[in-house]
PDB file as gemmi writes it, atoms N, CA and C in Angstrom:
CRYST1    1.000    1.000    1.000  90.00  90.00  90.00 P 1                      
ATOM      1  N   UNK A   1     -26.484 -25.043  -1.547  1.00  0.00           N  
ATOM      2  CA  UNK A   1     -25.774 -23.965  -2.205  1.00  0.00           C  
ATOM      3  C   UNK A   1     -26.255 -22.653  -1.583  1.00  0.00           C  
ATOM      4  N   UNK A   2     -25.590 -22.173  -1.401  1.00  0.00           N  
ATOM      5  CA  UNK A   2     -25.683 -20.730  -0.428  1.00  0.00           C  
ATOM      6  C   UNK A   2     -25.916 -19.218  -1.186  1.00  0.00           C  
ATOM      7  N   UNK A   3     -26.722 -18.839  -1.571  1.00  0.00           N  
ATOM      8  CA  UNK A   3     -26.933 -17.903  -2.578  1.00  0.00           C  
ATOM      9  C   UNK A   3     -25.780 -16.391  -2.703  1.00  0.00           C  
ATOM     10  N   UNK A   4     -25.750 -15.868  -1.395  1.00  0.00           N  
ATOM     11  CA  UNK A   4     -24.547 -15.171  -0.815  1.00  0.00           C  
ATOM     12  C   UNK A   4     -22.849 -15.589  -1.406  1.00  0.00           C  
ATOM     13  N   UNK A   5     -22.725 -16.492  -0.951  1.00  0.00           N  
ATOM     14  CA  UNK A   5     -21.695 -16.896  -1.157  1.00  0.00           C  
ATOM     15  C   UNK A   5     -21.308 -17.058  -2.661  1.00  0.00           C  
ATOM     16  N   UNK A   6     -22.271 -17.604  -3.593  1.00  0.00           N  
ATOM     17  CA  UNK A   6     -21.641 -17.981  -5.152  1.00  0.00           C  
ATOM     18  C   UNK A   6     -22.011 -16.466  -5.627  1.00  0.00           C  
ATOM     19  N   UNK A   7     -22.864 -15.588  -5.299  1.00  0.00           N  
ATOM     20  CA  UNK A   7     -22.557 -14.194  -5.871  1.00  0.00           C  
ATOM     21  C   UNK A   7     -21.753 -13.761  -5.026  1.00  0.00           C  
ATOM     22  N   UNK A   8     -21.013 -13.489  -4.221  1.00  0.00           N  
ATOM     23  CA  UNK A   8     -19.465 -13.544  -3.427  1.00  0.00           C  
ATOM     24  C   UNK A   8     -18.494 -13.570  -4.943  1.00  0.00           C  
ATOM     25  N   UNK A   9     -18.769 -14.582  -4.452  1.00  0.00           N  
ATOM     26  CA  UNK A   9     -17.717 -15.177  -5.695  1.00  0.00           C  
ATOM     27  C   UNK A   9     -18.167 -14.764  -6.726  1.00  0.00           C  
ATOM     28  N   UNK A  10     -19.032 -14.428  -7.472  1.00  0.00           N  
ATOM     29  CA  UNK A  10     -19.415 -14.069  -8.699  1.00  0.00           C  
ATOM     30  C   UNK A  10     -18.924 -12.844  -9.510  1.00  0.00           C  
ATOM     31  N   UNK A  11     -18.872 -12.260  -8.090  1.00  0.00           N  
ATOM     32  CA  UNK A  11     -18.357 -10.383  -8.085  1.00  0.00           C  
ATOM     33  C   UNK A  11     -17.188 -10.270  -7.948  1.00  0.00           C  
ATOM     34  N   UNK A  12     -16.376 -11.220  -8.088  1.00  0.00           N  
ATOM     35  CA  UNK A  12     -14.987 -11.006  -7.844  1.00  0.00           C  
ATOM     36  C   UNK A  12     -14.051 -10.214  -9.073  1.00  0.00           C  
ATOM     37  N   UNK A  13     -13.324  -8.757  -8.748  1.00  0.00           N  
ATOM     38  CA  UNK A  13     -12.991  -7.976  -9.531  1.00  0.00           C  
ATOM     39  C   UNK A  13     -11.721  -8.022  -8.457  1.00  0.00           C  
ATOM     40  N   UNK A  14     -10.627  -7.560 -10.018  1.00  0.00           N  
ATOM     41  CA  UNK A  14      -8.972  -7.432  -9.453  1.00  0.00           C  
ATOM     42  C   UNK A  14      -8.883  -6.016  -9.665  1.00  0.00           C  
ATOM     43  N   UNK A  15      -8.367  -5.689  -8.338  1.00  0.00           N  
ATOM     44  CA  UNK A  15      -7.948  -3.894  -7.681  1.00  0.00           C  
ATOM     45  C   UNK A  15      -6.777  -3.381  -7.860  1.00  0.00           C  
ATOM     46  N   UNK A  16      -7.038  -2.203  -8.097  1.00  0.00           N  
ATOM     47  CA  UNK A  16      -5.555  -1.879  -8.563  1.00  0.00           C  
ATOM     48  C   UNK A  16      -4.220  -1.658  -7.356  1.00  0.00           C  
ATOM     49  N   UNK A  17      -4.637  -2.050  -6.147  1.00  0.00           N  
ATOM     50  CA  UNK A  17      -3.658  -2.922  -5.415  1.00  0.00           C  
ATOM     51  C   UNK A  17      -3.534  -4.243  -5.770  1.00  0.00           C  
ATOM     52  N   UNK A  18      -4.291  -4.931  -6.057  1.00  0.00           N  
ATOM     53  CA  UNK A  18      -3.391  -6.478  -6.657  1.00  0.00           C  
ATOM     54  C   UNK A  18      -2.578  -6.255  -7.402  1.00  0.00           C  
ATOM     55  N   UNK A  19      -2.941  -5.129  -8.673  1.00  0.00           N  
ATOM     56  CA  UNK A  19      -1.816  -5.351 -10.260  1.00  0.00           C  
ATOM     57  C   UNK A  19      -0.858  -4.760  -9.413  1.00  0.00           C  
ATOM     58  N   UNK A  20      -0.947  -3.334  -8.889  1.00  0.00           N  
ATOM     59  CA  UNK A  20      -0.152  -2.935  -8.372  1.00  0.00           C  
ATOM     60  C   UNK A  20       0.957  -3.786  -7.833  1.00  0.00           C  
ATOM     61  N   UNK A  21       0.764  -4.597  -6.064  1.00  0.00           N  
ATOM     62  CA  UNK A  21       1.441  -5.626  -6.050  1.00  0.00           C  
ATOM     63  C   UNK A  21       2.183  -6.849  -6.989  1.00  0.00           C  
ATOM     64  N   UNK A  22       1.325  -7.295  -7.974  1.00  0.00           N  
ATOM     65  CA  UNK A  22       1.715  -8.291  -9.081  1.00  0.00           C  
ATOM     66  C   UNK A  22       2.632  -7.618  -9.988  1.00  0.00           C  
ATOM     67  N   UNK A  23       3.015  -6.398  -9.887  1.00  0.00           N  
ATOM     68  CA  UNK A  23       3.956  -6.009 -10.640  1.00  0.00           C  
ATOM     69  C   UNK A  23       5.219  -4.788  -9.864  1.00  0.00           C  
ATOM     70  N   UNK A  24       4.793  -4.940  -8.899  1.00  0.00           N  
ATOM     71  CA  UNK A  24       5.798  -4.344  -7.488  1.00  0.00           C  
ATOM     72  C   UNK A  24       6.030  -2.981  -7.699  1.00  0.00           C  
ATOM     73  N   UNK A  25       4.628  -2.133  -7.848  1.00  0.00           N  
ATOM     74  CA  UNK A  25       4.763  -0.827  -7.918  1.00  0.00           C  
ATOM     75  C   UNK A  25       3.796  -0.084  -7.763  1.00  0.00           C  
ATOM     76  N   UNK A  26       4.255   0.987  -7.223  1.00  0.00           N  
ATOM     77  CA  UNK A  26       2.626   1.746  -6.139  1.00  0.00           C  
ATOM     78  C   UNK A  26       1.476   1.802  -7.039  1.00  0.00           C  
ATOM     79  N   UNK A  27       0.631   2.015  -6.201  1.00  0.00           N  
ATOM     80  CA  UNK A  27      -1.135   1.851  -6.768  1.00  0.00           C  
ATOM     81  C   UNK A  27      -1.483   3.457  -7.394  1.00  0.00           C  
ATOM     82  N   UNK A  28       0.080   4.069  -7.145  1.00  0.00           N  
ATOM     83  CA  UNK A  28      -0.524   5.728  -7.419  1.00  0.00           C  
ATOM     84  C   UNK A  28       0.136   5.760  -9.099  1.00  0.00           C  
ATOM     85  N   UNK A  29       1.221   4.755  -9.320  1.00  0.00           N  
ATOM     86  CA  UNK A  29       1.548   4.212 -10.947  1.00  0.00           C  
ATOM     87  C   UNK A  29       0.605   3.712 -11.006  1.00  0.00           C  
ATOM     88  N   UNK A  30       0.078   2.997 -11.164  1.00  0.00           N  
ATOM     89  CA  UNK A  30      -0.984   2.016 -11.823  1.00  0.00           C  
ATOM     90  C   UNK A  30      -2.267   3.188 -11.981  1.00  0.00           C  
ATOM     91  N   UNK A  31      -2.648   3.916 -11.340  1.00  0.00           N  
ATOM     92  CA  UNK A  31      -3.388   4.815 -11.571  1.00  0.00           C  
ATOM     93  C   UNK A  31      -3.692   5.539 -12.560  1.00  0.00           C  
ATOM     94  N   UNK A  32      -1.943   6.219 -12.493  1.00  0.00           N  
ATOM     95  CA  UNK A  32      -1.304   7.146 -13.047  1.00  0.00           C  
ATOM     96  C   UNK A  32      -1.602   6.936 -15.192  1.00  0.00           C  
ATOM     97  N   UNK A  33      -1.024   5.397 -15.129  1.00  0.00           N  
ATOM     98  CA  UNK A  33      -1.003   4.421 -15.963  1.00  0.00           C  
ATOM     99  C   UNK A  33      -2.643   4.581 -16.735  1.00  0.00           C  
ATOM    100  N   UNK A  34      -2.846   4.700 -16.312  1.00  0.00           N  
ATOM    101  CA  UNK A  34      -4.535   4.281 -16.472  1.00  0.00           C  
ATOM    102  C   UNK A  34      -5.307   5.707 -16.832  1.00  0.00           C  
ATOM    103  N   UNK A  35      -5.135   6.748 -16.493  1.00  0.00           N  
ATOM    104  CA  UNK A  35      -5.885   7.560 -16.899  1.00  0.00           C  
ATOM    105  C   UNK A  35      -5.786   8.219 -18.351  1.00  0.00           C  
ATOM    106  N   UNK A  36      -6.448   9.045 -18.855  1.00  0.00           N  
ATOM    107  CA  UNK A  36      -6.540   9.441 -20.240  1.00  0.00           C  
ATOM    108  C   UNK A  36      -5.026  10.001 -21.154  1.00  0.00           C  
ATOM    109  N   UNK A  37      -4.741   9.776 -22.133  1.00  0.00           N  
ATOM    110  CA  UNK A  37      -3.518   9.921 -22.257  1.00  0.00           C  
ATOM    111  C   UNK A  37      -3.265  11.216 -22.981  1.00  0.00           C  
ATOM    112  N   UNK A  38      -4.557  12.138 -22.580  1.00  0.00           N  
ATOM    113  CA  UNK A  38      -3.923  13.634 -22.948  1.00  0.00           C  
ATOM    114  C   UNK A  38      -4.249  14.068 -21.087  1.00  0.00           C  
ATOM    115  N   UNK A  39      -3.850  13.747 -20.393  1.00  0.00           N  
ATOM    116  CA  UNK A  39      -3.467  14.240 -19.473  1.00  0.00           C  
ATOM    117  C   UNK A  39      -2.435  14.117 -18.840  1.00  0.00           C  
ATOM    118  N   UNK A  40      -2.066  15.605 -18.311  1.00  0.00           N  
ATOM    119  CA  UNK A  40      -0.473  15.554 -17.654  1.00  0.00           C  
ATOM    120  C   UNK A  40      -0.025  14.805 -16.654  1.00  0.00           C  
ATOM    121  N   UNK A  41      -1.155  14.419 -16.191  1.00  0.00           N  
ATOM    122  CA  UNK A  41      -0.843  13.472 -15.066  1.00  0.00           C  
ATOM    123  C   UNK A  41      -0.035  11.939 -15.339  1.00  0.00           C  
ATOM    124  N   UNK A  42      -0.975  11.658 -16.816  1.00  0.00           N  
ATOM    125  CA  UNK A  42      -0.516  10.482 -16.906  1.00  0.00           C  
ATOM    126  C   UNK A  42       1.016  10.012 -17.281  1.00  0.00           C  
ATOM    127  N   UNK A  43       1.216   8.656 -16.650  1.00  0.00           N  
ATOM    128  CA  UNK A  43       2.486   8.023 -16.797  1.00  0.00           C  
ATOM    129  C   UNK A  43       2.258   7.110 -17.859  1.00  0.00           C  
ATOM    130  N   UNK A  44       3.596   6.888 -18.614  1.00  0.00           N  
ATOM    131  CA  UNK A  44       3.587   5.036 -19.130  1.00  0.00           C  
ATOM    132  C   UNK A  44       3.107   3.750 -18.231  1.00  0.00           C  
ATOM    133  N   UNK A  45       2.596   3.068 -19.098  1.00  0.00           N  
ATOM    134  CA  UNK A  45       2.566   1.904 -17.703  1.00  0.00           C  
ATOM    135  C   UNK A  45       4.045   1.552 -17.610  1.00  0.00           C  
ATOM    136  N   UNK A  46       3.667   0.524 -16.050  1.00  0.00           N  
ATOM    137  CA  UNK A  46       5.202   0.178 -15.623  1.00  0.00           C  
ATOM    138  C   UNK A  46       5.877  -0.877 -16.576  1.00  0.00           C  
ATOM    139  N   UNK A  47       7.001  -0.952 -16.980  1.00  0.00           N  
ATOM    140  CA  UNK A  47       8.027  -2.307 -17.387  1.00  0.00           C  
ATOM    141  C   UNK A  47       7.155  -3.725 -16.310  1.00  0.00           C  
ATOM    142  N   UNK A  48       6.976  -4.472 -17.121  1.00  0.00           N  
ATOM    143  CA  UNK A  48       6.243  -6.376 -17.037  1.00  0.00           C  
ATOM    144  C   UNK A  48       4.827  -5.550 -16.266  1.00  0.00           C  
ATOM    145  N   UNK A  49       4.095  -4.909 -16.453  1.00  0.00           N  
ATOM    146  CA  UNK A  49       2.706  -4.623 -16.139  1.00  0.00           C  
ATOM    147  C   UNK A  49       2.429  -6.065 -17.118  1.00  0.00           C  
ATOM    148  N   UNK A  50       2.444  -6.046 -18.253  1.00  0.00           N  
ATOM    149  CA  UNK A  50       1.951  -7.422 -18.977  1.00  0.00           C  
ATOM    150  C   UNK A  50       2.052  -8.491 -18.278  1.00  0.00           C  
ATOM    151  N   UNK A  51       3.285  -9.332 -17.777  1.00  0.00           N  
ATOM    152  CA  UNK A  51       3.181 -10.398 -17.098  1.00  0.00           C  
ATOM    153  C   UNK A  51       2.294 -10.162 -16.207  1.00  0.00           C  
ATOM    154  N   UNK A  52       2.025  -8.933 -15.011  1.00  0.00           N  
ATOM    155  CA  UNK A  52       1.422  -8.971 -13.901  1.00  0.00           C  
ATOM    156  C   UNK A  52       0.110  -9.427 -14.189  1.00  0.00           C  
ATOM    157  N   UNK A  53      -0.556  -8.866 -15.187  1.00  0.00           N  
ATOM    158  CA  UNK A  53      -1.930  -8.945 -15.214  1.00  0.00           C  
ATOM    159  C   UNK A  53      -2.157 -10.076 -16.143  1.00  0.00           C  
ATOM    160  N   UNK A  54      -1.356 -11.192 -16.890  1.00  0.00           N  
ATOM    161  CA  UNK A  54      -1.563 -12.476 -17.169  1.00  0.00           C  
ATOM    162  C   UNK A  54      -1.548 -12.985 -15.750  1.00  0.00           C  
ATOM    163  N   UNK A  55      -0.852 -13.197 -14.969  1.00  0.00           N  
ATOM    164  CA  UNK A  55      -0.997 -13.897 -13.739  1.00  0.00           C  
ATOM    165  C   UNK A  55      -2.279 -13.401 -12.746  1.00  0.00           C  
ATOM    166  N   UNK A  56      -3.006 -12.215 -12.497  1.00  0.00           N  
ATOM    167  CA  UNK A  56      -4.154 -12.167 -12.350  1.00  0.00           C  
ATOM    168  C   UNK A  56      -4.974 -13.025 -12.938  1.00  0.00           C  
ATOM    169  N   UNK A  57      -4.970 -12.554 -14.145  1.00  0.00           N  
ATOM    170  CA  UNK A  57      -6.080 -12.875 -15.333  1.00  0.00           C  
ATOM    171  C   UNK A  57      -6.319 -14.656 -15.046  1.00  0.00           C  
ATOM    172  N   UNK A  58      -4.700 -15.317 -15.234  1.00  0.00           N  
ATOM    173  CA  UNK A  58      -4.804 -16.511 -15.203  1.00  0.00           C  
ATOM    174  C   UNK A  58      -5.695 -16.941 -13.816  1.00  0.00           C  
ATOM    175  N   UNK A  59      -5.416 -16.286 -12.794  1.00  0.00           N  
ATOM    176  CA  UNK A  59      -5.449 -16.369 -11.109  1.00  0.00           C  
ATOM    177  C   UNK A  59      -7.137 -16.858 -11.004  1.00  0.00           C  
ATOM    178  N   UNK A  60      -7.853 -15.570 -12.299  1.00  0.00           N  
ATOM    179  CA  UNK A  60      -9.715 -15.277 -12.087  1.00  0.00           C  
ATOM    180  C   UNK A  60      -9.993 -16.218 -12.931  1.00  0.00           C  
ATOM    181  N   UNK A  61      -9.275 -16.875 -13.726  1.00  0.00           N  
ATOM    182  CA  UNK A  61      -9.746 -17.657 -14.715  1.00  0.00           C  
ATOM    183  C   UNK A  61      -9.701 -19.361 -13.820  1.00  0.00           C  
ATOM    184  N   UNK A  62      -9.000 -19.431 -13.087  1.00  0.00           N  
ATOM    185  CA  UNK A  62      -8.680 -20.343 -12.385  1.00  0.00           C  
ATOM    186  C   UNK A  62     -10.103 -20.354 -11.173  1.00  0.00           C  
ATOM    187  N   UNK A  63     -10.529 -19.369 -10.298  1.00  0.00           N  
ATOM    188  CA  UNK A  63     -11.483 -18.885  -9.486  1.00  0.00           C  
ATOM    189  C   UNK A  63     -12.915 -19.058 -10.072  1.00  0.00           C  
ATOM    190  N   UNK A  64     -12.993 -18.218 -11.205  1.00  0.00           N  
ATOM    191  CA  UNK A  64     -14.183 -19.113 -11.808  1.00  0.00           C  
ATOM    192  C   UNK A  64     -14.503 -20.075 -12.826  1.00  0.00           C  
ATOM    193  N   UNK A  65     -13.386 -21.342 -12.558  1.00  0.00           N  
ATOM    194  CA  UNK A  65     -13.561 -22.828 -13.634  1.00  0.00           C  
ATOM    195  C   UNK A  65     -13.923 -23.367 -12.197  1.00  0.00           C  
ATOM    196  N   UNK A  66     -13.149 -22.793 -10.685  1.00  0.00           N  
ATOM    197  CA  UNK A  66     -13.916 -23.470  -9.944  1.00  0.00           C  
ATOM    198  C   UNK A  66     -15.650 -23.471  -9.582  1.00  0.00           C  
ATOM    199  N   UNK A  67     -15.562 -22.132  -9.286  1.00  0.00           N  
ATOM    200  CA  UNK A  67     -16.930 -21.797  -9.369  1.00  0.00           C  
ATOM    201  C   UNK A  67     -17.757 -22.897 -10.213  1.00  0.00           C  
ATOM    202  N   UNK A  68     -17.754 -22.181 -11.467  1.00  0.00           N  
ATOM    203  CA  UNK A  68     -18.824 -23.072 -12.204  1.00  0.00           C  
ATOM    204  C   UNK A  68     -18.724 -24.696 -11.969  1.00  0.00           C  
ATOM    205  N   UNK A  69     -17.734 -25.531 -11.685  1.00  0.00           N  
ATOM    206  CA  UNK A  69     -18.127 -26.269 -10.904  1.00  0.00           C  
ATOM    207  C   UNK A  69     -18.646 -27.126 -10.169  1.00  0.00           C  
ATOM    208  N   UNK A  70     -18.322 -25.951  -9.245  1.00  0.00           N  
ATOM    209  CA  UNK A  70     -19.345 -26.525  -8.322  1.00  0.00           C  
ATOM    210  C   UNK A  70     -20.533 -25.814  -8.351  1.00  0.00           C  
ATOM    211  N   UNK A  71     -21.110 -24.876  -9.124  1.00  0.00           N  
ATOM    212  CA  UNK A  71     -22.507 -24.559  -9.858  1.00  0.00           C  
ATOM    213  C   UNK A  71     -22.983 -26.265 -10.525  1.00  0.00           C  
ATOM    214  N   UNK A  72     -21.794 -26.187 -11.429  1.00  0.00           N  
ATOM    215  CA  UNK A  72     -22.789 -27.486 -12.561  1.00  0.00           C  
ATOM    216  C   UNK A  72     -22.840 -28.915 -11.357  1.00  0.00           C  
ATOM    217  N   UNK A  73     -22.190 -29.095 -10.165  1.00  0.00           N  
ATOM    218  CA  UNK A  73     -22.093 -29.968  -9.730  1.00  0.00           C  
ATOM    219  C   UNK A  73     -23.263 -30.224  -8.756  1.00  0.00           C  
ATOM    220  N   UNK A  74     -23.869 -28.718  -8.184  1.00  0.00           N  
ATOM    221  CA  UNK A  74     -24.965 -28.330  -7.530  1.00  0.00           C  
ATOM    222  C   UNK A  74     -26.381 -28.428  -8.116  1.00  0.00           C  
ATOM    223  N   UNK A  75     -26.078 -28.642  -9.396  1.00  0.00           N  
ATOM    224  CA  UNK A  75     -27.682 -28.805 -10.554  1.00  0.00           C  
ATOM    225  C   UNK A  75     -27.664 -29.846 -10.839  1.00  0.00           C  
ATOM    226  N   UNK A  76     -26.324 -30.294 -11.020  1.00  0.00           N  
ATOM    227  CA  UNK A  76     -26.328 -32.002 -11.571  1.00  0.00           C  
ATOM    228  C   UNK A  76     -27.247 -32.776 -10.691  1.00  0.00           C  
ATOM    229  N   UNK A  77     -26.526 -32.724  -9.325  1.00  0.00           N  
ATOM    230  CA  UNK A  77     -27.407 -33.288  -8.049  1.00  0.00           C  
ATOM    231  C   UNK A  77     -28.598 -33.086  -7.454  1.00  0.00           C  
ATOM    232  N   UNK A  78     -29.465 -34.060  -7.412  1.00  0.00           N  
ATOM    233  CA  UNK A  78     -31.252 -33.641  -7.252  1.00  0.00           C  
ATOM    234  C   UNK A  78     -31.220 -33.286  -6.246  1.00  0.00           C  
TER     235      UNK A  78                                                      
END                                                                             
């Protein structure tokens, strides 16, 4: 087991170019979306932002059932 590599993987965080992409709209909405909502800057989030970020969510949830794993599969074995 490679110590690098499973904290690799450990640290894995979704960017606001993925949601962005997962919901087909610039990273400067998603931003926009996101900041404090007494500022002028800010936008609504986009229409299906929800679906996008279940399909992430599902995506990391999927990434680390592997992980662990092959963690528990790496301790199991002497």
């Amino acid at each position: 087991m490679n110590f690098k590599k499973i904290t690799d993987d450990l640290f894995v965080s979704v960017s606001h170019d993925e949601l962005a992409e997962a919901i087909g709209v610039s990273v400067a909405t998603i931003r926009q979306a996101r900041l404090d909502e007494r500022a002028k800057a800010r936008r609504s989030p986009p229409p299906g932002w929800e679906m996008g970020a279940l399909k992430l969510a599902e995506a990391r949830a999927r990434h680390f059932e592997r992980l662990a794993e092959r963690l528990r599969a790496a301790i199991q074995t002497p």
